[in-house]
N, C-alpha and C positions, 0 to 999 in steps of 0.2 A: 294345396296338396299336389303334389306330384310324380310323376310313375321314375321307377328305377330300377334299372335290370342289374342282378345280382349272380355273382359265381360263391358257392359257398360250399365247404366242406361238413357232408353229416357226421355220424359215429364211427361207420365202419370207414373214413376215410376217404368215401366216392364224391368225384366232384358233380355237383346240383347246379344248375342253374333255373333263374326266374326271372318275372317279373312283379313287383308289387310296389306300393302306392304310400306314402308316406310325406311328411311335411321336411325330413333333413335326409341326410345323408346317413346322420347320427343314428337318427331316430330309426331307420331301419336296420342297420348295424343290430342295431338293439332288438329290433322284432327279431332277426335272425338266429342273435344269440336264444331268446326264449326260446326258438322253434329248436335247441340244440345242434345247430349248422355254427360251423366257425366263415364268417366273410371272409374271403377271398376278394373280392372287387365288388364297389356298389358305385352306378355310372346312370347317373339321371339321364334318362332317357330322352329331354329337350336339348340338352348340349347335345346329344348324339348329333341330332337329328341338325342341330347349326353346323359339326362337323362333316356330316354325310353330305351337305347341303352341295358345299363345295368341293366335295369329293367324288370325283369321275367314276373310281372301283367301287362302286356300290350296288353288284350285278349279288352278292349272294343277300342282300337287303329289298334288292325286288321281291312282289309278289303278283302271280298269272293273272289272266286276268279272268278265270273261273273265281279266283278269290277275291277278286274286286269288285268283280258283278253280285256274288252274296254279301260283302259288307255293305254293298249301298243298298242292295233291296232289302238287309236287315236294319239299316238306320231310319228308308223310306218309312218300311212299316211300324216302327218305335216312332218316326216324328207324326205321321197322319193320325197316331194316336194320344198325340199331344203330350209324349214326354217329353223332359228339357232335354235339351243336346249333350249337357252331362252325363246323366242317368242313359241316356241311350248309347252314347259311348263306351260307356263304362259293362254296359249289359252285354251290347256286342262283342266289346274284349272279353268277356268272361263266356260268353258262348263258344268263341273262337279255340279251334286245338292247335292254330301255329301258331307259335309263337311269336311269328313277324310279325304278324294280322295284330295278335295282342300287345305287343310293343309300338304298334304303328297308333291303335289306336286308343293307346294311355297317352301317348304323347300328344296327340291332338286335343283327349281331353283335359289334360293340365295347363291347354294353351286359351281353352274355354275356360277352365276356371279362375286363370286371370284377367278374362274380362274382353279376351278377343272372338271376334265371328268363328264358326265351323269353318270357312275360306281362309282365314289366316293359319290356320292350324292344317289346314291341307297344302297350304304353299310353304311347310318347312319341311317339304316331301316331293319334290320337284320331278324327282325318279319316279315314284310310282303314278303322283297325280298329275295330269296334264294340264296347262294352263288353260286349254276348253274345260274341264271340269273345275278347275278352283273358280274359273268366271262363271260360269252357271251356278253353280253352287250362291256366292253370293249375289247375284242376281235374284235368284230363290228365296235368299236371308232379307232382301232390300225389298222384295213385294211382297213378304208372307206368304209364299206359298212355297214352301222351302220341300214339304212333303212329295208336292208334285213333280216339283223337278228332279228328287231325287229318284223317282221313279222312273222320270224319263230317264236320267243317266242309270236309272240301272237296266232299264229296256233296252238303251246303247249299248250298251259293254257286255249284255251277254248278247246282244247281235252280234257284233265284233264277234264276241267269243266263237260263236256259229261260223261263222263264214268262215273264221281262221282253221276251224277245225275240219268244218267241208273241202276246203284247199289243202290241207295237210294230208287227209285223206285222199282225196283224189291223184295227190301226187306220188303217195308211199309205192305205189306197183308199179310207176313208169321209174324212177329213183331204182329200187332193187333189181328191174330188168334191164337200165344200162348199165348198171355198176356191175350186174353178173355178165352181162354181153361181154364187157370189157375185158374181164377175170378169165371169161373162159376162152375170147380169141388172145390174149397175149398170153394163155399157156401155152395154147395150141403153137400158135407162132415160135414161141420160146423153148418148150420143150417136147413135142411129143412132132413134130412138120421137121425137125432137123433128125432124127433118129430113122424116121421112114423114109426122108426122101436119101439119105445115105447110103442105105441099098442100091437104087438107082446109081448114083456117083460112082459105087465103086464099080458097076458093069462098065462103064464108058460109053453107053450109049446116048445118043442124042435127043435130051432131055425138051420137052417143050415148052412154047414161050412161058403158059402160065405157069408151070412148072418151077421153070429157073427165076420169072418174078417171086415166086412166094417163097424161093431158096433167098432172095437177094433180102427180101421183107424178113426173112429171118434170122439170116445173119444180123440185118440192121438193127433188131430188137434182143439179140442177143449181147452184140458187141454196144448197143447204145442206148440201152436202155434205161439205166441209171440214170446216165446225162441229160437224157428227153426228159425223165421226171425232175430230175434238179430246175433244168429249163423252166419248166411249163409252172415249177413253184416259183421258181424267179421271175417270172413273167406276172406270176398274177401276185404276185408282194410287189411290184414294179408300179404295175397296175392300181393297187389300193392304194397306195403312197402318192402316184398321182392324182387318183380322187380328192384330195385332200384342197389340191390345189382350184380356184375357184374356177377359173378361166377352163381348163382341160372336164373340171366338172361337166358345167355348164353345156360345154359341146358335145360332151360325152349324154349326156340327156338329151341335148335334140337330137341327136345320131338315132336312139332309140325310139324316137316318137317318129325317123321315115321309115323304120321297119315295117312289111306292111303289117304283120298279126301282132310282133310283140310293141308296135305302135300303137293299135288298137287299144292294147290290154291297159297298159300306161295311160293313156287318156282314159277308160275307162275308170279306170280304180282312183287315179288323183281325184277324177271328176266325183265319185260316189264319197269320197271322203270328203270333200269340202263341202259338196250339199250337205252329206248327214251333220258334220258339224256344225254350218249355218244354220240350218232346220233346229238343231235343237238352242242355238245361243240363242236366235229371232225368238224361237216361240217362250223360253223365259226369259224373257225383258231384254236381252242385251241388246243397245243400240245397234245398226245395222255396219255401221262404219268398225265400231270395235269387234262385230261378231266378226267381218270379215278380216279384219287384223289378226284376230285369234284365229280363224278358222284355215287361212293361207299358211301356217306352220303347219298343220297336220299334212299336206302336199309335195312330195318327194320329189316330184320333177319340176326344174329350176327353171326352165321357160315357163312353163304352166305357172309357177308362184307368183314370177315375176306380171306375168299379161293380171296377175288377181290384184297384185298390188299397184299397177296401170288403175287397173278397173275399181277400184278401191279412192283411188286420186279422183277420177272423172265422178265418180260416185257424191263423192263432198265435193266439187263446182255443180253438183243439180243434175247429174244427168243420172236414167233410170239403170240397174241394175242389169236387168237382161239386154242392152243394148249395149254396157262396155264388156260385157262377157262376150255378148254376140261376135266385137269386134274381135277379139283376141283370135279366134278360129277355132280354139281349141274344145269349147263345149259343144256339145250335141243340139241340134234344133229343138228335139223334146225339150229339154232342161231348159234352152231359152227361152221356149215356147210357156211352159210352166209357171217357171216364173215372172215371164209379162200378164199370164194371165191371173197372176198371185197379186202386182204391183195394181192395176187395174180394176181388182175387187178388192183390195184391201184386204187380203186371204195369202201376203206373202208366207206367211208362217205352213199355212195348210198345203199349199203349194209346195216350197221348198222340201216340206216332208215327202210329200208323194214322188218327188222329181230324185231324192234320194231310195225312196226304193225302186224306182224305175231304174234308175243306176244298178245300184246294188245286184237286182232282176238280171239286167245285161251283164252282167259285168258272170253271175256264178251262170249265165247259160253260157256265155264263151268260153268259161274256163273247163265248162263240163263237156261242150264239142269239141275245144283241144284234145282234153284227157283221151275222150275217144277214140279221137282219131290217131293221137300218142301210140298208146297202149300197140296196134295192129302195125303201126309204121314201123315200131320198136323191134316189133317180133318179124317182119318181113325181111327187115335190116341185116339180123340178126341170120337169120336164114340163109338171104344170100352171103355172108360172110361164110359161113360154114360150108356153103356149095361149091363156092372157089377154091374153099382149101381141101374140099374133099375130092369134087375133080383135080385140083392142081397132083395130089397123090395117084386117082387112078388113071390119068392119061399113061402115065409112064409105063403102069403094070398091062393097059389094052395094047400098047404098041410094043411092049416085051412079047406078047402070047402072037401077036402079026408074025413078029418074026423069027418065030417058035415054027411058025405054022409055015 
């Protein structure tokens, strides 16, 4: 049996869509018609998913990942209760109110019901599932203990979930107070600093330096403004289009890791992301050489991947873990520290986890002593912006009343 998403027209005319379960194509045609719907389109839902597979635009086919941390901790808690992976599929689709969620997860169980892993059924979904979770996953299926690990992945993803949401929020009030800063000095600049210092002009008197600077700043914002913005989009399409290329990448990422704070951040965060994925491949079975294979793609900055994938090679000729990290530079002493003392008791698994929220730890205090200190530099900024253009206006009218007087 397999799942099929359906457009179909009822009585008065409106178009219906679904998803339901059937052995043909036919055969649901036919539920349809009983149900008084006329088919429009019936699209098994596994061909979809071989089309999406190699289909890059498949952004309105994503699902957050608040909705992927409850589909796992809904299958966790269906499999530690010893339902088959069908039935527990099939329950969570029917729990589920989007329709993605239920589409996503008819098709994985008709990929069960021909006889393949819950793993293979999660790898015809490459957009939503990451190749860390379809490895764990069957790692899970290959030792029986499939409940517990889905539980660690769903412990991860709504971690993930967390974090992304504490940094979204941290960020939304520094985000609205430059984009207002900006708003409010290129009006000022643009239309209300050429109307007042006009007066001035047409007396003829001898305007002061800041004065005639913030005349000259507004002209230039008035006559080039457009073009500045044209610019600065051509510059960063310029920009992304060179990212692409590997070499300009690549230097474009060390560049970022000699910054000295937004160096920090980048080492931080690569670092907390390959530990937690380590930490969770090790501790469900995955060999150490493939966890680190899998675990080096979640890693955005391309020297850091590369010193993993170094450390990876030395790894398989015998040498310890924490020692070809150590060499790279890039990890933290804790984290080394960690996991030598993980390798040494035979506690890498317990280790590596601790050493990911020790990360993770560092990683949201830095970003919450930025914000901090953001937020007051923003508003200072902001401040003196407005004091120059406020003085630049009343110098003119103090040295008018001079020579009044």
């Amino acid at each position: 049996m397999s799942a099929f998403e359906y457009t179909a027209l009822d009585k008065k005319g409106r178009e219906k869509k679904g998803i339901v379960e059937g052995d043909s194509a036919r055969l649901v045609r036919q539920q349809l018609r009983e149900q008084n719907l006329v088919p429009l389109t019936v699209t098994e839902v596994k061909k979809q998913a071989v089309n999406e597979k190699n289909n890059i635009f498949v952004f309105n086919q994503r699902i957050n990942t608040t909705e992927l941390a409850l589909m796992t901790r809904q299958l966790a808690t269906l499999a530690r209760a010893g339902i088959p992976l069908d039935e527990a599929t099939a329950t969570v689709a029917r729990q589920s109110i989007k329709p993605k969620v239920k589409k996503l997860l008819l098709g994985v169980r008709a990929k069960i019901l021909e006889g393949h892993t819950l793993a293979d059924g999660l790898r015809d979904y490459p957009y939503i599932f990451s190749e860390m979770y379809c490895a764990t996953v069957a790692a899970g299926e290959q030792s029986g203990h499939l409940d517990v690990v889905l539980e660690r992945l769903a412990d991860y993803t709504e971690q993930r979930q967390q974090l992304q949401q504490r940094l979204k929020l941290a960020l939304i009030y520094p985000v609205i107070l430059t984009v207002m800063s900006i708003l409010v000095v290129s009006g000022l600049l643009t239309y209300v600093v050429p109307e007042v210092v006009k007066v001035f002009s047409d007396t003829g008197q001898q305007l002061p330096f800041l004065t005639t600077a913030l005349i000259a700043v507004s002209d230039f914002m008035q006559d080039w403004f457009i073009y500045l913005l044209l610019a600065m989009l051509a510059c960063f399409a310029v920009f992304k289009k060179l990212l692409q290329e590997p070499v300009f990448k690549k230097r474009y990422h060390q560049f970022l890791l000699k910054i000295p704070v937004l160096g920090n951040l980048v080492l931080g965060g690569n670092s907390a992301q390959f530990s937690r994925t380590l930490s969770i491949l090790a501790a469900s079975g995955v060999p150490i050489l493939e966890a680190m294979r899998i675990a080096v793609k979640v890693m955005d900055n391309i020297p850091m991947r590369e010193a993993v994938e170094r450390a990876s090679q030395q790894v398989s000729e015998g040498s310890s873990l924490s020692s070809t990290l150590e060499q790279s530079g890039y990890f933290n002493p804790m984290l080394i520290n960690l996991i030598a003392s993980g390798e040494a008791t035979g506690q890498l698994e317990q280790m590596l986890e601790r050493a990911a929220m020790n990360q993770e730890r560092e990683l949201e205090t830095t970003m919450a002593m930025l914000m901090g200190l953001l937020e007051p530099l923003l508003i200072v900024a902001m401040g003196g912006v407005v004091l120059i253009i406020v003085l630049a206006i009343l110098l003119p009218v103090l040295d008018l009343n001079q020579l009044v007087k």
